[in-house]
C-alpha positions as CSV (number, residue, x, y, z in Angstrom):
1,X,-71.2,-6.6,-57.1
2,X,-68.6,-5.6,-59.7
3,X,-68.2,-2.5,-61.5
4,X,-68.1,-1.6,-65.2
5,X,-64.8,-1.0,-65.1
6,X,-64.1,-5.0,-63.2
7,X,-66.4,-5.9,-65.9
8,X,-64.3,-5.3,-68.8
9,X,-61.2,-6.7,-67.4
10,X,-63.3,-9.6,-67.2
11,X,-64.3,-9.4,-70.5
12,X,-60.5,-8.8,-71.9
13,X,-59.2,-11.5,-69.5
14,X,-61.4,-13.6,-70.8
15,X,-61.5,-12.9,-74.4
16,X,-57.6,-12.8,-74.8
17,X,-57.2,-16.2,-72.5
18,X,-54.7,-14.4,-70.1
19,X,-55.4,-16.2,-66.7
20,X,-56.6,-19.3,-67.7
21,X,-55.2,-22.7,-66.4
22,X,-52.7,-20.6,-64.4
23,X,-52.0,-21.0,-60.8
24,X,-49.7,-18.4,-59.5
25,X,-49.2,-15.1,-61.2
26,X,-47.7,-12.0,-60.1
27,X,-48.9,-8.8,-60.2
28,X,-46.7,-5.5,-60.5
29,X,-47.7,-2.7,-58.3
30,X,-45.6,0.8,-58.3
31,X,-47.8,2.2,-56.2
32,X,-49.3,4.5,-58.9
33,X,-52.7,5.3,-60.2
34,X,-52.9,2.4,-62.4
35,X,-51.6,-0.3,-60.2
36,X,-53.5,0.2,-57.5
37,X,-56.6,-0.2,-60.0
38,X,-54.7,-3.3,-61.1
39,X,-54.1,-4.7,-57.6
40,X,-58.0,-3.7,-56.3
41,X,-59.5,-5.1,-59.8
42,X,-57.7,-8.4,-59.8
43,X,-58.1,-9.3,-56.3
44,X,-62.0,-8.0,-56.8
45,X,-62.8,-10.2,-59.5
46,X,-60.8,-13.2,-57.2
47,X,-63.4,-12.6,-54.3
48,X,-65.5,-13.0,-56.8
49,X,-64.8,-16.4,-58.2
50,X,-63.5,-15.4,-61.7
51,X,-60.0,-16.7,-61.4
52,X,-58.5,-19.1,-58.8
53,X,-54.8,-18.0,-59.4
54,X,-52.8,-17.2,-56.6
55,X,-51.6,-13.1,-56.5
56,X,-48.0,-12.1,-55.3
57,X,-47.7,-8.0,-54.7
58,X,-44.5,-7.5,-56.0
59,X,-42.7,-4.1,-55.8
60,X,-39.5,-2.9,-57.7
61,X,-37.5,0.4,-56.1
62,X,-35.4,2.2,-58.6
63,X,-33.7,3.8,-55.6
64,X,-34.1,7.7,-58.2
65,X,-35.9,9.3,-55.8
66,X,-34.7,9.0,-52.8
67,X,-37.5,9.0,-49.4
68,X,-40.2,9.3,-51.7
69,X,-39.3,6.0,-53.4
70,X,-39.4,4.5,-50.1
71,X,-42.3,5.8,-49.1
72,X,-43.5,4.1,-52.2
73,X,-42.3,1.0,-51.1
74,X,-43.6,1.0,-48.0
75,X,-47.0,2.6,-49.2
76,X,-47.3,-1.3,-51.6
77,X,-46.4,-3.4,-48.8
78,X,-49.3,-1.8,-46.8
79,X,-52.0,-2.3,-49.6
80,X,-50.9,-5.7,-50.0
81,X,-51.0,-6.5,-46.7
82,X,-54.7,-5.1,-46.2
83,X,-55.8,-7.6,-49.1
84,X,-53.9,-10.0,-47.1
85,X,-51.2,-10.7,-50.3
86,X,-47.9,-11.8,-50.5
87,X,-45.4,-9.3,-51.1
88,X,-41.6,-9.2,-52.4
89,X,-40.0,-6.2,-52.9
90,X,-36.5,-5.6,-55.1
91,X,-34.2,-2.5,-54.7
92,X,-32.2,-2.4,-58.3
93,X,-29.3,0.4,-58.7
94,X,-30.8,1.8,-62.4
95,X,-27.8,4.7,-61.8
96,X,-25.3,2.4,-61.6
97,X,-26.9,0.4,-64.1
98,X,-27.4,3.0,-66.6
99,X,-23.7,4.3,-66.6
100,X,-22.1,1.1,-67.0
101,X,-24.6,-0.2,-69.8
102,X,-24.7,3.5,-71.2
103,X,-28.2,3.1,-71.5
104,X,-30.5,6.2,-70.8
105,X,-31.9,6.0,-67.2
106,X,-35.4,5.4,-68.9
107,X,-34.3,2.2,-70.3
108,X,-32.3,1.0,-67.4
109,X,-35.4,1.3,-65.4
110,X,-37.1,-0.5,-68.0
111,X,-34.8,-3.3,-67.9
112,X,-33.9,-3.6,-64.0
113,X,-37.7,-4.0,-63.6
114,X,-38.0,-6.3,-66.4
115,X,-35.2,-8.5,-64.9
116,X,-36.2,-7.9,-61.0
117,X,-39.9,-9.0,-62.3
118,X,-38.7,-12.4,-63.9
119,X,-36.9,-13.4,-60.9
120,X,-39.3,-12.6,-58.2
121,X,-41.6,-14.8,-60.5
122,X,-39.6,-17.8,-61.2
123,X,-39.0,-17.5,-57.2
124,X,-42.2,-17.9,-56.6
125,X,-43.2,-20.7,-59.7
126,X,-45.6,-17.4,-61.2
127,X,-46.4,-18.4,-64.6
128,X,-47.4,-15.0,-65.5
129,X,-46.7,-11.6,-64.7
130,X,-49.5,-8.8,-64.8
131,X,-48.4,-5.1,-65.3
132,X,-51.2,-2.3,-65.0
133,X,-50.6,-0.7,-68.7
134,X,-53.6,0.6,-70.3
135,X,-54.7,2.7,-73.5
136,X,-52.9,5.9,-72.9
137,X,-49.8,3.9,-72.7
138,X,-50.3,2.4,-75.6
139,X,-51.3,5.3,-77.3
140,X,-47.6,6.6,-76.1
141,X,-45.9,3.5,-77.5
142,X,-47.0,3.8,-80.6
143,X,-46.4,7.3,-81.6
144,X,-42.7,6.8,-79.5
145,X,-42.6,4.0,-82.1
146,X,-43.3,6.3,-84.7
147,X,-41.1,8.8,-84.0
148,X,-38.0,6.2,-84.1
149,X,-39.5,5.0,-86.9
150,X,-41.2,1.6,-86.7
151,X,-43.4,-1.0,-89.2
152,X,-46.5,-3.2,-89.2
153,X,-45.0,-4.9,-86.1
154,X,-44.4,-1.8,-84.0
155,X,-47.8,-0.5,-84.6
156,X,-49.4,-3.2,-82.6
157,X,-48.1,-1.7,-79.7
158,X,-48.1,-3.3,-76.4
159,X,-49.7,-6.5,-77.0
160,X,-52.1,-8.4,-74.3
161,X,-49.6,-11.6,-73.9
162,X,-46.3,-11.6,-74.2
163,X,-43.4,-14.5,-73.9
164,X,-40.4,-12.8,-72.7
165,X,-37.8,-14.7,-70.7
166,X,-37.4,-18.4,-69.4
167,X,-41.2,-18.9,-70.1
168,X,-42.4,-16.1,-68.3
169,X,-45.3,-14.3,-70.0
170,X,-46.1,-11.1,-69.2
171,X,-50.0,-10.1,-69.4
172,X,-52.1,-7.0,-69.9
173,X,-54.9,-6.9,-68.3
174,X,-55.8,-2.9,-68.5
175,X,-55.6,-2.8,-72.0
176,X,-59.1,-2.4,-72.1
177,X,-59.7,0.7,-70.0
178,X,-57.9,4.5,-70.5
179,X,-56.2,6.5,-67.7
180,X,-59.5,8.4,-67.0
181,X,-61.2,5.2,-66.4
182,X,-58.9,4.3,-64.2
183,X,-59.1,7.9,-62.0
184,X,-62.9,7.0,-61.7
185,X,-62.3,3.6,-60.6
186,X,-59.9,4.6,-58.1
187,X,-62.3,7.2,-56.6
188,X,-65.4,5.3,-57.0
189,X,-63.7,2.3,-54.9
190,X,-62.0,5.8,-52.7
191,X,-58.5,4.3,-53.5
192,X,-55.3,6.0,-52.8
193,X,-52.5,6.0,-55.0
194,X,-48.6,7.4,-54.8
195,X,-47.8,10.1,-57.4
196,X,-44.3,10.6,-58.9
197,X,-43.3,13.8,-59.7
198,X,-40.6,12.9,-62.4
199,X,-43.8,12.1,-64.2
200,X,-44.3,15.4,-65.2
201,X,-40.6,15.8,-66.4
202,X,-40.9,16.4,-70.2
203,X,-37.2,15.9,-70.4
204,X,-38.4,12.5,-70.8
205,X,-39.4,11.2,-74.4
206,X,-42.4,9.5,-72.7
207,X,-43.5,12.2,-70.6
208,X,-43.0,14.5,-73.4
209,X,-45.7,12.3,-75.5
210,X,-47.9,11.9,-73.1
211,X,-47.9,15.2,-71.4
212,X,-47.0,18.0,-75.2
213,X,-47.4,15.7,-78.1
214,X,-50.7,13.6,-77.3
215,X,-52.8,16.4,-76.7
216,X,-51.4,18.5,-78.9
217,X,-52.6,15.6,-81.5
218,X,-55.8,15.6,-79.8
219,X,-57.0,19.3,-80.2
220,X,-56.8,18.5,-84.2
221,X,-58.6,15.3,-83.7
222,X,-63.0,14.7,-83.5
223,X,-62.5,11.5,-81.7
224,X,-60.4,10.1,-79.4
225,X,-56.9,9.8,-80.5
226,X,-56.3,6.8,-77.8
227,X,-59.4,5.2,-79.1
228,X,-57.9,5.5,-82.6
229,X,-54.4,4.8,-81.9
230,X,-56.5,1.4,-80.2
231,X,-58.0,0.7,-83.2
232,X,-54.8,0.9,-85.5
233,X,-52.4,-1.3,-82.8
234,X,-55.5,-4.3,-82.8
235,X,-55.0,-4.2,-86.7
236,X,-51.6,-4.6,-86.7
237,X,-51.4,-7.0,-84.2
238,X,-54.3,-9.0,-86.3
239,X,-52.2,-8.4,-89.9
240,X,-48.6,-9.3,-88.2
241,X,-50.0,-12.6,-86.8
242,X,-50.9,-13.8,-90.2
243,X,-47.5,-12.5,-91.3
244,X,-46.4,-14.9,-88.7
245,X,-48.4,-18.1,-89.9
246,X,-46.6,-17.6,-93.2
247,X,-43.1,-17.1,-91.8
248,X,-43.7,-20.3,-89.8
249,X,-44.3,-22.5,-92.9
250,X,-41.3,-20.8,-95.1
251,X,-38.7,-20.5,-92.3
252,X,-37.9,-24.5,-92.3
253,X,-37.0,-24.6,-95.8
254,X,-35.7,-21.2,-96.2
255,X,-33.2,-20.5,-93.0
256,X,-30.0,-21.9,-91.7
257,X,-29.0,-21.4,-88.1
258,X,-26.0,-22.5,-86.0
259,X,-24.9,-21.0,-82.9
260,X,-22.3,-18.5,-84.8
261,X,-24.7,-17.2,-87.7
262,X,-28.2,-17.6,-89.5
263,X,-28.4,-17.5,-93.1
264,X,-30.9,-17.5,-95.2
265,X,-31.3,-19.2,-99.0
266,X,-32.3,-15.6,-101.3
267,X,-34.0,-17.2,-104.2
268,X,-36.6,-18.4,-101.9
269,X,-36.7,-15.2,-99.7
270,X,-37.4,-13.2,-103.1
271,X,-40.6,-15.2,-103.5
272,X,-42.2,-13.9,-100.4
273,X,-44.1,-10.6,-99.9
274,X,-41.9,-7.4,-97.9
275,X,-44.0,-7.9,-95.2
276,X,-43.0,-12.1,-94.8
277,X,-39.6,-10.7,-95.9
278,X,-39.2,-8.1,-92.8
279,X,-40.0,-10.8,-90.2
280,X,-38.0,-13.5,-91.3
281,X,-35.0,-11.0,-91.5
282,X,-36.2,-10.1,-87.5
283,X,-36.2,-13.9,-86.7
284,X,-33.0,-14.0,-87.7
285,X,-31.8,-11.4,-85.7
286,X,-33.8,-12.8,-82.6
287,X,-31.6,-15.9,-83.5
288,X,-28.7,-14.0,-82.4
289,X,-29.9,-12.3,-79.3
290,X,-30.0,-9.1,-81.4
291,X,-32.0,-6.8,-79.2
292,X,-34.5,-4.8,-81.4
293,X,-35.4,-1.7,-79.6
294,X,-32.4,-0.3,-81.1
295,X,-33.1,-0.9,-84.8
296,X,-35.3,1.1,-86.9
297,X,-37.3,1.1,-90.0
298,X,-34.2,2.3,-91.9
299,X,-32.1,-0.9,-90.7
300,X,-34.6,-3.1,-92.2
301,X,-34.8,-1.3,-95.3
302,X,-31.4,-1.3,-95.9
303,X,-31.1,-4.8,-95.4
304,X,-34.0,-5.3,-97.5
305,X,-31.8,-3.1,-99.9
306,X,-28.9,-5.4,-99.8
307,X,-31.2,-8.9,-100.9
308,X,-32.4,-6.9,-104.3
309,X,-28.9,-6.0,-105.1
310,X,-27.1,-8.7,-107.3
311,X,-23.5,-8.1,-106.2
312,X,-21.8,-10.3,-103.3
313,X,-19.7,-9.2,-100.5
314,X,-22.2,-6.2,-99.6
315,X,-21.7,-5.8,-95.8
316,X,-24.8,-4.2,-93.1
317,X,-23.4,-3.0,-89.7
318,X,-26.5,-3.0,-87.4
319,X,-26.6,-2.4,-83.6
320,X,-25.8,-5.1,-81.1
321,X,-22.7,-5.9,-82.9
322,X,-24.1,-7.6,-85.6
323,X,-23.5,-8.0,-89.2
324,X,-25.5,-8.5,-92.3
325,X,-23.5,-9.6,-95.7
326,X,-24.5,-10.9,-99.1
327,X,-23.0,-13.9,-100.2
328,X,-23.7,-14.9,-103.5
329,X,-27.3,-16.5,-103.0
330,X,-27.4,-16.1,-99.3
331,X,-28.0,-13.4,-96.8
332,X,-26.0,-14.2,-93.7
333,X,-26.2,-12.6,-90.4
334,X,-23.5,-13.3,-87.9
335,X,-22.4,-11.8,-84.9
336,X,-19.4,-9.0,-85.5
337,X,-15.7,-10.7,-84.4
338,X,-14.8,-6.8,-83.5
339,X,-11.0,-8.0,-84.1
340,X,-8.6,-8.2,-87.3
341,X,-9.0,-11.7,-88.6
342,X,-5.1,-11.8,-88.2
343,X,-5.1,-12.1,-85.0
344,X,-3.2,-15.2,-83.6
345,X,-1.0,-15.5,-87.1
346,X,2.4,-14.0,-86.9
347,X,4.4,-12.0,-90.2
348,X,5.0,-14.9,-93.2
349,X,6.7,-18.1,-91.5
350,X,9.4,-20.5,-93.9
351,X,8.3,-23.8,-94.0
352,X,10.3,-26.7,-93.2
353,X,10.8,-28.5,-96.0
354,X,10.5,-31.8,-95.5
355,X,9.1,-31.0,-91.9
356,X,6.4,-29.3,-89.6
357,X,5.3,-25.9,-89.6
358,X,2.9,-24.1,-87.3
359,X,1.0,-20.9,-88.6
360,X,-1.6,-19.7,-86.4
361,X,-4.3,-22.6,-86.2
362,X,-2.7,-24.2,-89.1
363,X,-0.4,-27.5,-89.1
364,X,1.4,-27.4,-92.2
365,X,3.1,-31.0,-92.7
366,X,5.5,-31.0,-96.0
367,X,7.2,-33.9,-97.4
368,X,8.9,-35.3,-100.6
369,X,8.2,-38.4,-102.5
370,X,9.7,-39.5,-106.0
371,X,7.0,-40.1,-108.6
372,X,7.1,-44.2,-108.5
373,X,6.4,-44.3,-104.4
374,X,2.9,-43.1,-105.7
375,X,1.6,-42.6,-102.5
376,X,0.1,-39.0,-102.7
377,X,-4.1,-38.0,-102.3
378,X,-5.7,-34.9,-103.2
379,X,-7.5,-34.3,-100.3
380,X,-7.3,-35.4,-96.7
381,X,-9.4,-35.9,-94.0
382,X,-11.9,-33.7,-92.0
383,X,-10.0,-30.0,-91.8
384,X,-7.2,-31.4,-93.8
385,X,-6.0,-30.7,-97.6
386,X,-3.1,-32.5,-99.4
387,X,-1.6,-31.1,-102.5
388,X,1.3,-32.3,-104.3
389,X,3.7,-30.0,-106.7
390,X,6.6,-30.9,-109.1
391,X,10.0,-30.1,-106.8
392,X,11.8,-28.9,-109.7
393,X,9.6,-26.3,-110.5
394,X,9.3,-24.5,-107.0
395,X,12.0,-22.1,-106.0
396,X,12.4,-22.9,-102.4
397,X,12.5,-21.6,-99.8
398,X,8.6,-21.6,-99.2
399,X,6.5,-19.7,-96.9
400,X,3.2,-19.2,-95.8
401,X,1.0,-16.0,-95.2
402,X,-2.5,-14.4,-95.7
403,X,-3.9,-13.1,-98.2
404,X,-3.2,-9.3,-99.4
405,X,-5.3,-7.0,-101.8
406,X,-3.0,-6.9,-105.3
407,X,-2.1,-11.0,-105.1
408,X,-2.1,-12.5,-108.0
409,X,-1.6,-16.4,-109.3
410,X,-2.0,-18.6,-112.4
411,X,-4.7,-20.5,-111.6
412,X,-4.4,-24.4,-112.1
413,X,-6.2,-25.1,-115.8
414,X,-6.1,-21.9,-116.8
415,X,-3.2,-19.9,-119.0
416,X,-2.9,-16.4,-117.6
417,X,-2.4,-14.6,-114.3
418,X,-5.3,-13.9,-112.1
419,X,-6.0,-11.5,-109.2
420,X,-6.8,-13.9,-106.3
421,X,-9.7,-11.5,-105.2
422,X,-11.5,-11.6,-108.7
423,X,-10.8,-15.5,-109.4
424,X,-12.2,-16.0,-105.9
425,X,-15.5,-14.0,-106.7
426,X,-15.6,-15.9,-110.2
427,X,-15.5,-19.4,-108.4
428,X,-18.8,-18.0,-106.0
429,X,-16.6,-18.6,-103.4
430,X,-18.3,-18.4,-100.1
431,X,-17.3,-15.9,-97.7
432,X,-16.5,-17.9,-94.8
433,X,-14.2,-19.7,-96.7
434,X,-13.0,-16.2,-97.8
435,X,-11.9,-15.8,-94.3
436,X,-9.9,-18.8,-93.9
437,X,-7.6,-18.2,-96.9
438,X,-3.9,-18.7,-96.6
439,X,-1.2,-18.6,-99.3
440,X,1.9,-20.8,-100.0
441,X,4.2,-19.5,-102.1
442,X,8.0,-20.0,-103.1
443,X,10.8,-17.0,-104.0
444,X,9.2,-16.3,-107.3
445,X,5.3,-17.1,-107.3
446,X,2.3,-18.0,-105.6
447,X,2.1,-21.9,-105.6
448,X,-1.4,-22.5,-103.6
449,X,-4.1,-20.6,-103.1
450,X,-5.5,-22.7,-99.8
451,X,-8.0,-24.1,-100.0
452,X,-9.0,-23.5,-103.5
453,X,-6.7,-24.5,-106.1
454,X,-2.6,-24.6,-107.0
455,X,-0.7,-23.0,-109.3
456,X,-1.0,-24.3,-112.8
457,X,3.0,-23.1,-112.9
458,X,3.7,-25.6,-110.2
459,X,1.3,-29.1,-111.1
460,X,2.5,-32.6,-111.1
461,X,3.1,-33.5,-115.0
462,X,4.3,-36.9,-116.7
463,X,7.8,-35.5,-116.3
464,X,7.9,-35.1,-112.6
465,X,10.4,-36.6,-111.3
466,X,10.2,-35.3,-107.6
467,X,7.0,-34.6,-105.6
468,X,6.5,-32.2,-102.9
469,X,3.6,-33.2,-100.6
470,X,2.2,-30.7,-98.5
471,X,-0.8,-31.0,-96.6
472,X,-2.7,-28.2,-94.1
473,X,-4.6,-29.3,-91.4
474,X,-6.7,-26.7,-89.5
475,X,-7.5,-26.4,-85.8
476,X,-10.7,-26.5,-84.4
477,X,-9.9,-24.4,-81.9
């Protein structure tokens, strides 16, 4: 006969569709309180015909506490083994792993499990992966998100079902039930669990929550703040998945992805609501493998910032070596380079004239050609731009370099001397193609602004008599 507490993990298993259709699923034991009601109340309601998946025991040793983690380890492996389950165990070095990530050792725990649990899943073809949080901890995760400062999408706390990696969905099945249920499960079935004394280490943001700030809250509070905090995370979680719908429908037309950036078109951004606007900025992030634990309500509002501003080249540096910048009507994130662009270009080079000239990833190819051979283009193929000049008027020798604040040039068309960086920004010139900009210029003047526009000082007229051909090629590597 099952128990009111077997009853409602039933009820949520059943209501959020976490188990069915699926064959093998693991289930993560520590060896604590709640795991071992997770362990007992899933292989309970198995004996009793409500699932048919398969149940791997599997164990993850953070090696941080020395014998007692062992005894832990050997503590599962026992339990399993009297509910006659499979078993895998994983040792993970979190010190080790901590100091050369320079993560805190809260999050290196979080992640060695994280990764130890995927494996020991795909291993053994789990579908799913069952962890034993419960009310409290969501209670904890929000106001930790709070704290950091967190939206709509952090207040739904830890959700039932979760895709994380390579298909593997982690599952919640004690979301239902609070840590005193669990205690009264545990000695109503006369359970034993492990205890962990770093648990009550308040040096620990979590521990501090659970064990100072939670019950400080409480003492102010009529009803119960878990309950509450519950209440507010299913909400969320309700409001965010309609956000979703609408970001689904708008992000085909709106975004641009490749593998090096995502961009996405403003004037149709503009037209959706913050809350559509906050998660297709964090879908573009996600595009890049931008972790988000490490970005905060203030990130998003300063990128939210940068889309209402009408100016171009604004520039965002957000964790994970990522970069947010405003180019004209697009807001294009792309991963940092973390080197001067300059890198692989060498001081100005002379041309060879006629000849070949190799700058960096450029092939500069210059020729010259008297007006009747008429054999010149424009433009040349793909990564390559021809130009032609009048000989007379260039002052050789030439050379070619990048561009440096100050330049200036007389734009072809136009009568007077421009700043290259202003005439750029006039022409809404996009910022990648900022980027690739190289000059060519003779002893007296800039002659080619590549690849924008010549010199109007320089152009091919009627009285030409002698061309110079030049054409720039670049590299795809």
């Amino acid at each position: 006969m099952l128990l009111d507490f077997e009853k409602k993990l039933a009820s949520f298993l059943k209501g959020h569709d976490l188990l069915s259709s699926v064959s093998n699923v693991v289930l993560a034991v520590s060896g604590g309180a709640d795991s071992m009601a997770l362990l007992y109340a899933m292989q309970t309601l198995k004996d009793e015909r409500f699932c048919t998946a398969r149940f791997i025991c599997a164990h993850v040793n953070h090696q941080l506490r020395g014998v007692e983690a062992d005894l832990d380890e050997a503590f599962v492996i026992a339990e399993a083994s009297r509910l006659k389950l499979d078993v895998t165990t994983r040792r993970v070095d979190v010190r080790s792993y901590a100091r050369d990530h320079k993560l805190s050792i809260e999050t290196a725990a979080r992640q060695c499990r994280m990764k130890a649990l995927i494996e020991i899943a795909k291993e053994n073809n789990c579908e799913r992966i069952a962890t034993a949080h419960q009310k409290n901890d969501n209670a904890e995760t929000v106001l930790h998100r709070l704290i950091r400062g967190t939206g709509y999408r952090g207040l739904g706390g830890i959700w039932p079902k979760r895709v994380f990696a390579d298909g593997v969905t982690f599952i919640r099945p004690m979301l239902c039930v609070t840590h005193e249920e669990v205690i009264e499960y545990l000695k109503t079935r006369k359970l034993q669990w492990r205890r962990d004394r770093t648990n009550t280490d308040c040096t620990f943001k979590r521990n501090y929550i659970r064990h100072c700030l939670l019950p400080a809250l409480q003492r102010d509070c009529d009803d119960s703040l878990v309950e509450m905090l519950f209440g507010l995370s299913r909400s969320a979680r309700r409001f965010y998945s309609r956000v979703c719908e609408r970001a689904d429908d708008v992000w085909p037309s709106l975004a641009e992805c490749t593998a090096e950036n995502a961009k996405l078109n403003l004037n149709k951004f503009q037209n959706e609501s913050p809350p559509v606007g906050i998660e297709l900025i964090r879908r573009s992030l996600d595009h890049l493998g931008c972790g988000q634990r490490d970005l905060t309500r203030r990130h998003y509002e300063r990128i939210i910032q940068l889309t209402a501003q009408n100016i171009t080249d604004g520039k965002i540096e957000l964790p994970g070596k990522v970069v947010v910048q405003r180019d004209y009507e697009k807001l294009i994130f792309s991963r940092s380079r973390g080197v001067d662009r300059r890198v692989g270009f060498s001081p100005p080079v002379r041309l060879n004239v006629p000849g070949q000239t190799r700058y960096g990833k450029y092939l500069i190819e210059a020729s010259i050609r008297s007006t009747n051979q008429n054999t010149f283009m424009s433009m040349g193929g793909r990564n390559s731009y021809i130009e032609c000049f009048d000989l007379e008027k260039v002052k050789q020798p030439l050379s070619i370099r990048l561009h440096r604040p100050g330049d200036r040039f007389v734009p072809l068309g136009m009568a007077g001397e421009k700043k290259i960086g202003k005439f750029l920004t006039a022409q809404h010139v996009p910022h990648d193609i900022h980027r690739k900009i190289v000059l060519i210029e003779d002893q007296e003047r800039i002659i080619w602004v590549w690849p924008i526009r010549i010199s109007e000082q320089a152009k091919v007229t009627v009285g030409t008599a002698q061309i110079l051909q030049l054409q720039i090629t670049e590299s795809d590597q």
